[in-house]
N, C-alpha and C positions, 0 to 999 in steps of 0.2 A: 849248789849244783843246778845246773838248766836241764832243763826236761824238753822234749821235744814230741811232741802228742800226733800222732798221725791217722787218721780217720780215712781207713778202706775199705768198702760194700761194707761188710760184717765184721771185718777185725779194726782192731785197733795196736797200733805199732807205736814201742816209745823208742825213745832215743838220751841217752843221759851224757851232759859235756859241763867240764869243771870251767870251760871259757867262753861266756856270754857269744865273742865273734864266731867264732866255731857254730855252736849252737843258731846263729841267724841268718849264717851260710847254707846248711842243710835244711832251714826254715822257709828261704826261697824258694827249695827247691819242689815243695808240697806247700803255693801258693794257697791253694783254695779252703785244703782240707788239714790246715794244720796249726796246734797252735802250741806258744813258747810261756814255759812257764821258772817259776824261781823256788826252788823249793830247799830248804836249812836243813 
């Protein structure tokens, strides 16, 4: 599963996708404050 971490003021936002491209589409789209991880 990819994970998609998103870092806003005070919260933190995830996002879970079973397909790496998917997952680095919506990774784009929170350039600064986000990061893609791999988790089993």
């Amino acid at each position: 599963m990819w994970v998609v971490t998103v870092f806003e003021n005070k919260f933190v936002r995830f996002f879970e996708f079973a397909d790496q491209g998917e997952a680095k589409q919506v990774l784009h789209r929170f350039q600064k404050n986000a990061r893609l991880s791999f988790v089993e």
